[in-house]
MOPAC internal coordinates of N, CA, C and O (Angstrom, degrees):
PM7 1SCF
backbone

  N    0.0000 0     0.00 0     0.00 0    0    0    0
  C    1.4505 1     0.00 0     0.00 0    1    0    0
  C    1.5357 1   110.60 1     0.00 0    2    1    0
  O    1.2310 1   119.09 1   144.47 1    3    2    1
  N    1.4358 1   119.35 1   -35.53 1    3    2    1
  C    1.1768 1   127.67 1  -158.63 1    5    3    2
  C    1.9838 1    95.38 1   -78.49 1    6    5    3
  O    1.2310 1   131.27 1   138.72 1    7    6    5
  N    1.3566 1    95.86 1   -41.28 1    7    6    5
  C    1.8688 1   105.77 1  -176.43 1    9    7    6
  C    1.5631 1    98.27 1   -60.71 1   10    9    7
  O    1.2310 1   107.64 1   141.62 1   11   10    9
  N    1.5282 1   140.66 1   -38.38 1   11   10    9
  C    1.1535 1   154.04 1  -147.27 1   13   11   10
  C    1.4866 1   102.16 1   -89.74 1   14   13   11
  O    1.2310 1   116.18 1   127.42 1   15   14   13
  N    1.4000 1   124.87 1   -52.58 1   15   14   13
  C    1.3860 1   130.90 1   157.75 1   17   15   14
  C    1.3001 1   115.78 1   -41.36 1   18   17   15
  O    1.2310 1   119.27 1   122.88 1   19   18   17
  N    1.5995 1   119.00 1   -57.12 1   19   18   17
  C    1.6753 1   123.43 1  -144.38 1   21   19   18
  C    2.0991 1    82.47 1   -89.57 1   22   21   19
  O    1.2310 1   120.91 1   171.27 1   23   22   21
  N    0.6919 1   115.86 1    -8.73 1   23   22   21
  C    1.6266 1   110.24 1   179.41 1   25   23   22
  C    1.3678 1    98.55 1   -90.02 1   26   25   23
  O    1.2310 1   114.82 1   150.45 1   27   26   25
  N    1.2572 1   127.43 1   -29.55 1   27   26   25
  C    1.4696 1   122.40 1  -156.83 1   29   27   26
  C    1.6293 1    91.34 1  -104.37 1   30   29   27
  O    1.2310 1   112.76 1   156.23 1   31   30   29
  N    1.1538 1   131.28 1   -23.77 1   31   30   29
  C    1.5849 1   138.85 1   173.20 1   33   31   30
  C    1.5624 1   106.52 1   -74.40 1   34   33   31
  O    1.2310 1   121.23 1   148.96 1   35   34   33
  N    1.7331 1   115.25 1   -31.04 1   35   34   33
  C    1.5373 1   124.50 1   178.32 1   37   35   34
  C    1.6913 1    95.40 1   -56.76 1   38   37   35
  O    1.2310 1   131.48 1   120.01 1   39   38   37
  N    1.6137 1    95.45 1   -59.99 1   39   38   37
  C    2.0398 1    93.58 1  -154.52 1   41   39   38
  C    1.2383 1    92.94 1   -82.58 1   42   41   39
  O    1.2310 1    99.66 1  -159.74 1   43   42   41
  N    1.0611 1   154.32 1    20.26 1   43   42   41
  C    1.3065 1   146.40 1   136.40 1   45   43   42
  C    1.3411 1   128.05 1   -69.32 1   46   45   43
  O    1.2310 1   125.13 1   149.70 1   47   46   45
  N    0.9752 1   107.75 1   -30.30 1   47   46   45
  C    1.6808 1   126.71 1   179.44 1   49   47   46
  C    1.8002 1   109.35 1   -79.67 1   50   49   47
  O    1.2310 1   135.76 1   133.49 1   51   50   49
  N    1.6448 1    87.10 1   -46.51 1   51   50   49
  C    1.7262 1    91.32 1   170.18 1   53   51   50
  C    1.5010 1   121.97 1   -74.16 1   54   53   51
  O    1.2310 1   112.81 1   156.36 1   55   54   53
  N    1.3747 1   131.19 1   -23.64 1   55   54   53
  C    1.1621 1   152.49 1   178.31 1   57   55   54
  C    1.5729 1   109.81 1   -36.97 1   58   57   55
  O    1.2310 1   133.06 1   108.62 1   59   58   57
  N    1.9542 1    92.36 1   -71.38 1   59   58   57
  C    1.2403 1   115.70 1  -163.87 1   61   59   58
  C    1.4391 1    99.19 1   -92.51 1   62   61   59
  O    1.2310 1   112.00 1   163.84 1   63   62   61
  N    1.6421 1   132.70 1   -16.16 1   63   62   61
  C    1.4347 1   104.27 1   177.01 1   65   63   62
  C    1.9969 1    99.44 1   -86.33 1   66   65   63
  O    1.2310 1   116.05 1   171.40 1   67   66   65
  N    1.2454 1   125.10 1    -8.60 1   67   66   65
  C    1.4004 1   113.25 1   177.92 1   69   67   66
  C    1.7191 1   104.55 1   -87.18 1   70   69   67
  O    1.2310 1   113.18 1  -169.34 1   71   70   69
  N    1.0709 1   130.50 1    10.66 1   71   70   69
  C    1.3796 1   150.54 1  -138.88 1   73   71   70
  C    1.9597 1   104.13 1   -96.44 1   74   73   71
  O    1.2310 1   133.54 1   140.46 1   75   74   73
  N    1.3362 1    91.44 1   -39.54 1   75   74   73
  C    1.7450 1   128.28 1  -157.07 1   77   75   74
  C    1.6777 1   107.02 1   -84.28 1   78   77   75
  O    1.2310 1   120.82 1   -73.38 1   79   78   77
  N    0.7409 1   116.04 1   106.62 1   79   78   77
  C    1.8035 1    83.21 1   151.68 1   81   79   78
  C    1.2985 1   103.24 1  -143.02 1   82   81   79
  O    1.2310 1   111.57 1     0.97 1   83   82   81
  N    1.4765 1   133.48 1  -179.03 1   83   82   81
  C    1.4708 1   169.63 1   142.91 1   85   83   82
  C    1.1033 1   124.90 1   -32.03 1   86   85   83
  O    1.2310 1   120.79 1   152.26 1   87   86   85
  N    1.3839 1   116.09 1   -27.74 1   87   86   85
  C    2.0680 1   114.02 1  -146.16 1   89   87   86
  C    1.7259 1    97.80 1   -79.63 1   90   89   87
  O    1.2310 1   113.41 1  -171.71 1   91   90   89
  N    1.1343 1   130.07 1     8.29 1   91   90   89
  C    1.2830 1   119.91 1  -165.15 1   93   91   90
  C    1.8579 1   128.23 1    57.76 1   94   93   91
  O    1.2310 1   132.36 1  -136.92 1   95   94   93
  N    1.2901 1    93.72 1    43.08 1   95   94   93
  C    1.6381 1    97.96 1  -171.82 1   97   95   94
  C    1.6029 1   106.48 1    83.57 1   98   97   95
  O    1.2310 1   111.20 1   159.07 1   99   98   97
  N    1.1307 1   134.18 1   -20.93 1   99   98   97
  C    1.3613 1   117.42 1  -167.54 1  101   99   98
  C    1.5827 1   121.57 1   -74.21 1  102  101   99
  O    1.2310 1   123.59 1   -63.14 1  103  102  101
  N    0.8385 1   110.72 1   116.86 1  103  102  101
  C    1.5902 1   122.73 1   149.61 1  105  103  102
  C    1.8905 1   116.85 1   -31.98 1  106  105  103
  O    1.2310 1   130.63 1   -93.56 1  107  106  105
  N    1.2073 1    97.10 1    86.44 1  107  106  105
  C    1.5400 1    90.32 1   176.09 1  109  107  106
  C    1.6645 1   123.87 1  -116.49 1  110  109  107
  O    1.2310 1   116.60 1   -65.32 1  111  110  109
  N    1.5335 1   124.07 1   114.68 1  111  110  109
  C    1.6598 1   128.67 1   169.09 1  113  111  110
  C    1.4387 1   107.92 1   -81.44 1  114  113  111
  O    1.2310 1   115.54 1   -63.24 1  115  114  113
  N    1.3052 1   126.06 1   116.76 1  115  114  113
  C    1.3889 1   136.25 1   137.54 1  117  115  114
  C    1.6168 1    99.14 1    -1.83 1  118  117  115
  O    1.2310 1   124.15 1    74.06 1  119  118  117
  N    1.0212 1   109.64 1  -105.94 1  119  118  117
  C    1.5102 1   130.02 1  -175.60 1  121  119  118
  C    1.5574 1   128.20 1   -92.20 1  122  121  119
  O    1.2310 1   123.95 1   -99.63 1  123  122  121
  N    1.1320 1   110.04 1    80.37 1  123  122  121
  C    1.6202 1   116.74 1  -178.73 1  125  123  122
  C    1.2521 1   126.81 1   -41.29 1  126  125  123
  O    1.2310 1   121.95 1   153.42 1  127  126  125
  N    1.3595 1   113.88 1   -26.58 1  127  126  125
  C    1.4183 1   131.69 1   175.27 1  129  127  126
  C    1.4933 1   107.43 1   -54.51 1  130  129  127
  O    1.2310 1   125.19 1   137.92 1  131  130  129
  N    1.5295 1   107.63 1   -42.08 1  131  130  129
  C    1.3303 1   123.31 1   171.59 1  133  131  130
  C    1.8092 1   127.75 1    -4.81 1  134  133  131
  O    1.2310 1   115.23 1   -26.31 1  135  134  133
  N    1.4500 1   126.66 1   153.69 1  135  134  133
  C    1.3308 1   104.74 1   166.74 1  137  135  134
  C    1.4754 1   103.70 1   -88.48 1  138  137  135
  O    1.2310 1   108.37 1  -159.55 1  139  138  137
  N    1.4371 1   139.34 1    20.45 1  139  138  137
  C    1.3097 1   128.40 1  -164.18 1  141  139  138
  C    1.4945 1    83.82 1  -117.29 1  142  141  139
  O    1.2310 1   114.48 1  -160.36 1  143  142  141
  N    1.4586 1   128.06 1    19.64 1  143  142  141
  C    1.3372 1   116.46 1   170.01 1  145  143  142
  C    1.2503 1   102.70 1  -108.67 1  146  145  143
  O    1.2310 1   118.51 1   -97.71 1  147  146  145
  N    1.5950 1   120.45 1    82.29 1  147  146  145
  C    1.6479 1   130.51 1   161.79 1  149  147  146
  C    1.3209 1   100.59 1  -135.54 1  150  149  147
  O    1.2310 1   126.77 1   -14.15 1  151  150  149
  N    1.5693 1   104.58 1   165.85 1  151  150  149
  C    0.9878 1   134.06 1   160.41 1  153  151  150
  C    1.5238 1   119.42 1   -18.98 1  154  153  151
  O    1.2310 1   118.52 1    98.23 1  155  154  153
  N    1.3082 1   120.42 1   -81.77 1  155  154  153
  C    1.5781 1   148.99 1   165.74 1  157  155  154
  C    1.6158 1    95.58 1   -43.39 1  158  157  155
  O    1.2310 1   118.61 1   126.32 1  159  158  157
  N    1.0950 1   120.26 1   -53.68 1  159  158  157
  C    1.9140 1   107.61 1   170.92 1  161  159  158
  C    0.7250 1   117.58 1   -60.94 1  162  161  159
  O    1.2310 1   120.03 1   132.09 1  163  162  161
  N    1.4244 1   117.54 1   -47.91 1  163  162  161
  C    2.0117 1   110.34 1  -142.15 1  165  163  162
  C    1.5807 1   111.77 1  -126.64 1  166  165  163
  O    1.2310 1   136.49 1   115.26 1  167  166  165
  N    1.1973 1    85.67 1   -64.74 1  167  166  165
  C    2.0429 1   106.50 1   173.85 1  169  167  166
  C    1.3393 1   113.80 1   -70.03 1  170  169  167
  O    1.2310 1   117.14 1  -178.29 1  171  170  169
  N    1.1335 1   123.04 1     1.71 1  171  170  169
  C    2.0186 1   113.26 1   164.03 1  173  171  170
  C    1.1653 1   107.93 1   -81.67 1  174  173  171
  O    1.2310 1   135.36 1   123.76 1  175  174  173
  N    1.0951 1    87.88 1   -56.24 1  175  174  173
  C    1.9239 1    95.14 1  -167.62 1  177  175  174
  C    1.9059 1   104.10 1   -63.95 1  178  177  175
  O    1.2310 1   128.58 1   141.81 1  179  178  177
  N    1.5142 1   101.08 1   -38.19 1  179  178  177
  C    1.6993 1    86.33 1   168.00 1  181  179  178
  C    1.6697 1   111.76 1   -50.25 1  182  181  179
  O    1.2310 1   124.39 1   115.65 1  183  182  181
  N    1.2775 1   109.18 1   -64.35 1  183  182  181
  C    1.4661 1   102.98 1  -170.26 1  185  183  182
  C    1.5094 1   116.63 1   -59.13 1  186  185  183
  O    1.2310 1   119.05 1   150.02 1  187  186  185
  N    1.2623 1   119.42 1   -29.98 1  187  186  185
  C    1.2546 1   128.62 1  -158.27 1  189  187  186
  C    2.1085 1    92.38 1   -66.72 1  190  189  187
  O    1.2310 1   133.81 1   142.41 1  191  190  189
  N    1.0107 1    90.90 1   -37.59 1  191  190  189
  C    1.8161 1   108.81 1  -169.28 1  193  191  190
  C    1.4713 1   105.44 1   -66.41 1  194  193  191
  O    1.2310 1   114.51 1   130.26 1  195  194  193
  N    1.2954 1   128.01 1   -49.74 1  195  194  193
  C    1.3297 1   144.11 1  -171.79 1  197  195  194
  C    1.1429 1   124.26 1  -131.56 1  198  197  195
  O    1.2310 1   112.58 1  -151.67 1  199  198  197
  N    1.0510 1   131.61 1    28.33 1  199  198  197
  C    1.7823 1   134.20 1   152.96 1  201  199  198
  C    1.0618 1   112.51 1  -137.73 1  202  201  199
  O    1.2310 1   117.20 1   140.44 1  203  202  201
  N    1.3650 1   122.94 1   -39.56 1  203  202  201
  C    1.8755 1   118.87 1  -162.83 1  205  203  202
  C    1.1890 1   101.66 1   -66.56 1  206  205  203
  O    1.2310 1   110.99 1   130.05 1  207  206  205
  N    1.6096 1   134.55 1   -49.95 1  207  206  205
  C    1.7731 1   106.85 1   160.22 1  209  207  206
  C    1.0739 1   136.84 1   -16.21 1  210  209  207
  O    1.2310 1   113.37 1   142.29 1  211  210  209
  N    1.7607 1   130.15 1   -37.71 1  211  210  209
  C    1.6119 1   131.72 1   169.60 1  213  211  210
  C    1.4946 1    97.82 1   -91.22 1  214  213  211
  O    1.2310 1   124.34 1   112.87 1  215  214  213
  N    1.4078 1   109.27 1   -67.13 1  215  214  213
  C    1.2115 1   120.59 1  -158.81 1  217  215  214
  C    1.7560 1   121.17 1   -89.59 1  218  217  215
  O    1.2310 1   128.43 1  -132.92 1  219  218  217
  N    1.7905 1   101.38 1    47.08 1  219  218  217
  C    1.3661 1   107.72 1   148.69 1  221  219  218
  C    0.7739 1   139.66 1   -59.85 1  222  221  219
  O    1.2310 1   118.92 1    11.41 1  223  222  221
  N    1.8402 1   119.66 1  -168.59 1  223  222  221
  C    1.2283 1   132.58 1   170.88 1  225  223  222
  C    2.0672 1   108.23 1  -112.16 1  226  225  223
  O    1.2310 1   119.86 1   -88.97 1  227  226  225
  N    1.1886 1   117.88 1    91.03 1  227  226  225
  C    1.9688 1   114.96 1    14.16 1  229  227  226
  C    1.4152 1    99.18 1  -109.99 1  230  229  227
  O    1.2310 1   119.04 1    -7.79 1  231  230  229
  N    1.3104 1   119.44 1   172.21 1  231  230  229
  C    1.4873 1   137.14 1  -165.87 1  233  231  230
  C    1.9222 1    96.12 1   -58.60 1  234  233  231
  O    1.2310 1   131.85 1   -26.54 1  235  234  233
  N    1.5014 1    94.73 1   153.46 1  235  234  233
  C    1.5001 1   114.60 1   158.35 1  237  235  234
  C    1.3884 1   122.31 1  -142.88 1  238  237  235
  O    1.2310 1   119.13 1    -4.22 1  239  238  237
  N    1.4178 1   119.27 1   175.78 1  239  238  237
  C    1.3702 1   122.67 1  -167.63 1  241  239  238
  C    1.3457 1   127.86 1    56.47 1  242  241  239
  O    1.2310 1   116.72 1  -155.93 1  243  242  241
  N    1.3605 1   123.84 1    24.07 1  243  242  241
  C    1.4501 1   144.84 1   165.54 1  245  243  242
  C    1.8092 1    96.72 1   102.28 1  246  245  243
  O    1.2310 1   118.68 1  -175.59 1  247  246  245
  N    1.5666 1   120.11 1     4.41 1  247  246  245
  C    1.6025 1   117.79 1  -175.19 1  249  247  246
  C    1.7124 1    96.76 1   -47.58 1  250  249  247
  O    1.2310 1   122.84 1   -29.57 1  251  250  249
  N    1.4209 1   112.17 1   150.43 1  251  250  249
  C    1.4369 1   114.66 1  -151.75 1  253  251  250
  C    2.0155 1    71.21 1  -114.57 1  254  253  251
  O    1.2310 1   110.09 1   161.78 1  255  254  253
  N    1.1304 1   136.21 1   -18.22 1  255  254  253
  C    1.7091 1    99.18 1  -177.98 1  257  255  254
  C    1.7851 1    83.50 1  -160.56 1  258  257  255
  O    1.2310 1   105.68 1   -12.13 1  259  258  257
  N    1.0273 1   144.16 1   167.87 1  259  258  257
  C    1.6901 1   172.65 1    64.19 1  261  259  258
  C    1.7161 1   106.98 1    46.06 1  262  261  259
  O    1.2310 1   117.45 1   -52.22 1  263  262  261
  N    0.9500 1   122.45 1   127.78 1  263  262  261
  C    1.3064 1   142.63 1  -177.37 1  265  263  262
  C    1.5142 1   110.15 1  -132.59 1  266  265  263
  O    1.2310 1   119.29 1  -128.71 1  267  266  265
  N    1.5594 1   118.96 1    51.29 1  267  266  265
  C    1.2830 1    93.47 1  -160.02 1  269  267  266
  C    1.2605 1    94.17 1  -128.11 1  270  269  267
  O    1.2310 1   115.19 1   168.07 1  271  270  269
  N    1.5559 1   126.73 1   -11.93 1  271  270  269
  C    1.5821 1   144.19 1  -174.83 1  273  271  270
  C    1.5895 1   105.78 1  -106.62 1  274  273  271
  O    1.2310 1   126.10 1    -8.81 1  275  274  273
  N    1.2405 1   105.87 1   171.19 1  275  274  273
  C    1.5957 1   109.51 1  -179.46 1  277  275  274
  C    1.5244 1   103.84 1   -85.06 1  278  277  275
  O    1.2310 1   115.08 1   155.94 1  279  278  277
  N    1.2559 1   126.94 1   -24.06 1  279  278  277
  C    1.1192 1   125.68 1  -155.23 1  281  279  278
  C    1.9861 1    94.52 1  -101.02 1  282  281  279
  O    1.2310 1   127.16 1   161.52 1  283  282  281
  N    1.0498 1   103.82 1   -18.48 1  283  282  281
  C    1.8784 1    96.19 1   177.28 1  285  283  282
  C    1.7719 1    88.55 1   -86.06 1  286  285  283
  O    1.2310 1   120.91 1   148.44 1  287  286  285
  N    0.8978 1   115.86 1   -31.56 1  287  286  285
  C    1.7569 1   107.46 1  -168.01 1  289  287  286
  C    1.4245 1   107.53 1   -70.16 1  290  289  287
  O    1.2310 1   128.47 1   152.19 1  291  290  289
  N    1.6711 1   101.30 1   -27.81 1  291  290  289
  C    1.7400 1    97.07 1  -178.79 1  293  291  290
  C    1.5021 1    98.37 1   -85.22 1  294  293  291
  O    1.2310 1   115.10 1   127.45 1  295  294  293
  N    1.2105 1   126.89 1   -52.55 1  295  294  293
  C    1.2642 1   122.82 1   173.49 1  297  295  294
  C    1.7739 1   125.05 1   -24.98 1  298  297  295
  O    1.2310 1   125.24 1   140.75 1  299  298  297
  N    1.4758 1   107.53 1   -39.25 1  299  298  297
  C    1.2658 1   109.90 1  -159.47 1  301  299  298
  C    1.6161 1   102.94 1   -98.00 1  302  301  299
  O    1.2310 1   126.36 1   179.25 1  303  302  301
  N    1.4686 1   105.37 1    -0.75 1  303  302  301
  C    1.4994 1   116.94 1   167.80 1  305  303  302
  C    1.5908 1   110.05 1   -87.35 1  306  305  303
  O    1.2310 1   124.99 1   137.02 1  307  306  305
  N    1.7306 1   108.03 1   -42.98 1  307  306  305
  C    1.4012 1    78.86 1  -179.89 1  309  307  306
  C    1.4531 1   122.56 1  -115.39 1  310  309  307
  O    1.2310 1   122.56 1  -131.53 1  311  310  309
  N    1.6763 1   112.71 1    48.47 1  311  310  309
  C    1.6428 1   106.57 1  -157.72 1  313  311  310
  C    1.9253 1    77.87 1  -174.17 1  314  313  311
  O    1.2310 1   108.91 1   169.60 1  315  314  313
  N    1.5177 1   138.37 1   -10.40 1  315  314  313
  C    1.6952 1   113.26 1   167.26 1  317  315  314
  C    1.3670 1    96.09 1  -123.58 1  318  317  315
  O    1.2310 1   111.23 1  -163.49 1  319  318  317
  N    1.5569 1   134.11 1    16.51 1  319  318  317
  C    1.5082 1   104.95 1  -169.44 1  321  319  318
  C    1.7240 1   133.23 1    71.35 1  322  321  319
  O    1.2310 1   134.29 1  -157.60 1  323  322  321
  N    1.7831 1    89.97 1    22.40 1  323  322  321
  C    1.4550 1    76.16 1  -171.61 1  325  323  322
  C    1.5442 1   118.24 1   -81.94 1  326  325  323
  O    1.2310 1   108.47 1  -156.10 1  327  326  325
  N    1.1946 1   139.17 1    23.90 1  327  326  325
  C    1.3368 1   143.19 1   179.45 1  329  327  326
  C    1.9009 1    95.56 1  -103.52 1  330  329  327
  O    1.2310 1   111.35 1   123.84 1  331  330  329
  N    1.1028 1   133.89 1   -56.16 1  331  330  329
  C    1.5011 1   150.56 1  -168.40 1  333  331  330
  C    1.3637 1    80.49 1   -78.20 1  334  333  331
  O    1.2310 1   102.99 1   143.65 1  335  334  333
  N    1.7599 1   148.83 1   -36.35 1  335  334  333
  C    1.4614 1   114.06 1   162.76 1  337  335  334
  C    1.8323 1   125.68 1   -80.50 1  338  337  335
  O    1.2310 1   120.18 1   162.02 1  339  338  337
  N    1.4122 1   117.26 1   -17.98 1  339  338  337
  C    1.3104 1   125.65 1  -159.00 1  341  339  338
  C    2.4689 1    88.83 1   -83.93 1  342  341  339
  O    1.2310 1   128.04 1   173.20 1  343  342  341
  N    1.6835 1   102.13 1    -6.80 1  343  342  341
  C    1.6442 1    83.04 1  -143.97 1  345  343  342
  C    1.7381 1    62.28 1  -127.28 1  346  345  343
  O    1.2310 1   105.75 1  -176.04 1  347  346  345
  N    1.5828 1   144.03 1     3.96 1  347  346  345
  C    1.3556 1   126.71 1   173.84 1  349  347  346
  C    1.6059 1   107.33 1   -73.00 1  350  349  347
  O    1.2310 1   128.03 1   -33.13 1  351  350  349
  N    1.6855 1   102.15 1   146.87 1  351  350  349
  C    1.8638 1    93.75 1  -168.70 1  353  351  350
  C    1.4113 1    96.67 1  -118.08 1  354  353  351
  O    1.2310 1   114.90 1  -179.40 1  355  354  353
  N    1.5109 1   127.27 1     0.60 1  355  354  353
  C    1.3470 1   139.88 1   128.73 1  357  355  354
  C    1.3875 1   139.07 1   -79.63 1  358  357  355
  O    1.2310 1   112.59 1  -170.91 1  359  358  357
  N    1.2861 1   131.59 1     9.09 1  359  358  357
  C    1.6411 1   134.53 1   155.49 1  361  359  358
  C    1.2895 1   107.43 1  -158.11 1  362  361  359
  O    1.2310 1   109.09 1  -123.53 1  363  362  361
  N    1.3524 1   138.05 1    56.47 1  363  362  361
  C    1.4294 1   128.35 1  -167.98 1  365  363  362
  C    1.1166 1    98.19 1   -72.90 1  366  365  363
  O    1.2310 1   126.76 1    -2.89 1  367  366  365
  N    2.1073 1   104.59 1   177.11 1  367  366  365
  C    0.8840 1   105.68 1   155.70 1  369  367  366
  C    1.6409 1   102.84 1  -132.34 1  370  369  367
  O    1.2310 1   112.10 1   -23.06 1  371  370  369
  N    1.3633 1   132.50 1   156.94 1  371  370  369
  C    1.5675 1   123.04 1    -6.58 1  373  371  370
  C    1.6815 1   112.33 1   -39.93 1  374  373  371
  O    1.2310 1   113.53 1   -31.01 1  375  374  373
  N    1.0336 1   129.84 1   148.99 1  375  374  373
  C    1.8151 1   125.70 1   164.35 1  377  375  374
  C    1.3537 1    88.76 1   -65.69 1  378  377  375
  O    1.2310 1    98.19 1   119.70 1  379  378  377
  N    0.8346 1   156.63 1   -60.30 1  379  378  377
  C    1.5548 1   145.57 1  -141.74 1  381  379  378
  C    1.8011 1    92.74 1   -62.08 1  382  381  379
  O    1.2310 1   105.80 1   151.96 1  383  382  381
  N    1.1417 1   143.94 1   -28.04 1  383  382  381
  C    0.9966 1   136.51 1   169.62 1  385  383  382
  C    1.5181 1   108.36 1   159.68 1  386  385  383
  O    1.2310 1   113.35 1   -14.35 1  387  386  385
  N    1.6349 1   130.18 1   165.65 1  387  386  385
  C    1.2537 1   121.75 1  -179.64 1  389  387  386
  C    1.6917 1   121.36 1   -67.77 1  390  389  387
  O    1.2310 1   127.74 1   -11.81 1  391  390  389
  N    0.9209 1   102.71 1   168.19 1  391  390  389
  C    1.4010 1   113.29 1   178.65 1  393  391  390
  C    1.9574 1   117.46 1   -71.84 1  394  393  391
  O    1.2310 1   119.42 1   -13.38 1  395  394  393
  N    1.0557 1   118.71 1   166.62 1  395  394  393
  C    1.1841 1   110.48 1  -175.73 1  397  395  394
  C    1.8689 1   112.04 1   -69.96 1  398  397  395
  O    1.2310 1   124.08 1   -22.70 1  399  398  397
  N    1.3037 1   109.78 1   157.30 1  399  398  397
  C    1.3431 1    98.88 1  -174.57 1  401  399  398
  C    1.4964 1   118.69 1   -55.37 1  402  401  399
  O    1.2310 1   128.36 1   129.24 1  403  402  401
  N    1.3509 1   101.51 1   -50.76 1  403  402  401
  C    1.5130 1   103.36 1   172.59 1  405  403  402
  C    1.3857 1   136.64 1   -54.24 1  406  405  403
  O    1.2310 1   124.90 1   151.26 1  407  406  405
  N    1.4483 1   108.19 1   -28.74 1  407  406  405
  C    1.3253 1   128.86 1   176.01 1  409  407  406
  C    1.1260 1    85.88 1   -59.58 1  410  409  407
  O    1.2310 1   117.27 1   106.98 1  411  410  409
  N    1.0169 1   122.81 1   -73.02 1  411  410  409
  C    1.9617 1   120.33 1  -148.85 1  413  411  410
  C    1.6444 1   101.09 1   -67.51 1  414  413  411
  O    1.2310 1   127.55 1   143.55 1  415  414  413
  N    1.3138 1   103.07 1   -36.45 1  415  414  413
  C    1.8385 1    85.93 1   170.92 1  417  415  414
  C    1.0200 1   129.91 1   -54.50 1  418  417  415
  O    1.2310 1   120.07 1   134.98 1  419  418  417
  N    1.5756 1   117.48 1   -45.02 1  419  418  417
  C    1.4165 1   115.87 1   163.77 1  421  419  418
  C    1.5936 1   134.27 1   -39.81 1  422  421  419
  O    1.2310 1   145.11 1   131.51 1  423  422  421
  N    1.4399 1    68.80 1   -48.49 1  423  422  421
  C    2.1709 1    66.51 1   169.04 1  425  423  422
  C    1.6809 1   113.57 1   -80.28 1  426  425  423
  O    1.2310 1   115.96 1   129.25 1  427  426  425
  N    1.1548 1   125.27 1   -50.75 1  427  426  425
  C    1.4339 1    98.46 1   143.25 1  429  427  426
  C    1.4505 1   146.76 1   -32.13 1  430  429  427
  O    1.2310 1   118.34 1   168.41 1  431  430  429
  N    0.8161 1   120.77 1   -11.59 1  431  430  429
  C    1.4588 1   123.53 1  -175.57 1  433  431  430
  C    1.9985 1   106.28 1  -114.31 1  434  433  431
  O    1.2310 1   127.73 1   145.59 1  435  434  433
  N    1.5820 1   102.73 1   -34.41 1  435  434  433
  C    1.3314 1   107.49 1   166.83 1  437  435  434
  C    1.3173 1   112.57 1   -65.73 1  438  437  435
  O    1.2310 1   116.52 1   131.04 1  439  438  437
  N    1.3569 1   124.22 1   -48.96 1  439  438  437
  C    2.0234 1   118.94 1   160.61 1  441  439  438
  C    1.1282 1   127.39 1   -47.21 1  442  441  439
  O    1.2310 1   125.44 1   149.39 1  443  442  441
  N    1.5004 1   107.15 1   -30.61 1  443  442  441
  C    1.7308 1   101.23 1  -172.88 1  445  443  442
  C    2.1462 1    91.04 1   -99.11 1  446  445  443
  O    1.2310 1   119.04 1  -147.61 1  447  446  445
  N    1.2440 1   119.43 1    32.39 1  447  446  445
  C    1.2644 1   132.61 1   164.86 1  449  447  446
  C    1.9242 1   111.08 1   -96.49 1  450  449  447
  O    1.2310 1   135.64 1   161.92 1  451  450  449
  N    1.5484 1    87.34 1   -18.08 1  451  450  449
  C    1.8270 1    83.21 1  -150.84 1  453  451  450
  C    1.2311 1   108.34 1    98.45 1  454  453  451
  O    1.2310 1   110.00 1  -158.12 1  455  454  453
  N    1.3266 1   136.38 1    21.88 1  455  454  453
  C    1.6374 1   116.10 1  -177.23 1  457  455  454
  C    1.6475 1   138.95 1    38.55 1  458  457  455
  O    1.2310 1   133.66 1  -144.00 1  459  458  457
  N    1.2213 1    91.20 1    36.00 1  459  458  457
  C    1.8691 1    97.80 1  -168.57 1  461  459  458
  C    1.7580 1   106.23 1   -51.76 1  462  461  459
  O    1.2310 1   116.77 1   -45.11 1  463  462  461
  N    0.8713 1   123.74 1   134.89 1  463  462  461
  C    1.4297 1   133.93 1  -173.19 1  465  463  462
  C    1.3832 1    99.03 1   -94.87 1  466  465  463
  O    1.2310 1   100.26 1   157.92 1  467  466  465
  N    0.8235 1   153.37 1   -22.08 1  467  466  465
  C    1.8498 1   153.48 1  -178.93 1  469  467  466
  C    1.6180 1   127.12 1  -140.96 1  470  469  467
  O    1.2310 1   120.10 1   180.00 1  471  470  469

């Protein structure tokens, strides 16, 4: 019983110290080239985290269109500027301030992929 505890006190201990990290919120891939650099991997949950609050379905706070599909997110890459707004250091977006550097690389780096959605 006593071995059964101290194992279950081990992965607990390991749990919460791998639990933590440093990066400042960022989302970071090894290798972007990666197939885990799509849409459905990587870039939903970015947007999903920091835009779909304005830019739902349907938009609020004057958001001019929906970010909530793959196909408005590609849209707004190649027809609103949304890379020249996520990387402006005079009107970003979120307004609350830019995104982390890395964050925004990723989505840079997922466009200069072709935007694969899966």
């Amino acid at each position: 019983m006593k071995k059964l505890l101290s194992i279950f006190v081990f992965i607990g201990l390991l749990l919460t110290s791998c639990s933590s990290s440093d990066d400042g919120g960022e989302i970071i891939i090894d290798d972007p080239n990666s197939n885990e650099l799509t849409y459905v991997g990587t870039i939903r949950s970015i947007i999903n985290s920091n835009c779909t609050s304005c830019h739902g379905n349907p938009p609020t706070n004057n958001a001019p269109m929906p970010l909530t599909t793959y196909s408005e997110v590609r849209g707004a890459v190649e027809t609103r500027n949304l890379l020249g707004r996520i990387n402006s250091s005079t009107n970003p977006m979120p307004p609350t301030g830019q995104l982390p550097s890395g964050t925004r690389q990723l989505i840079e780096d997922w466009v200069d992929l072709g935007m694969p959605e899966n």
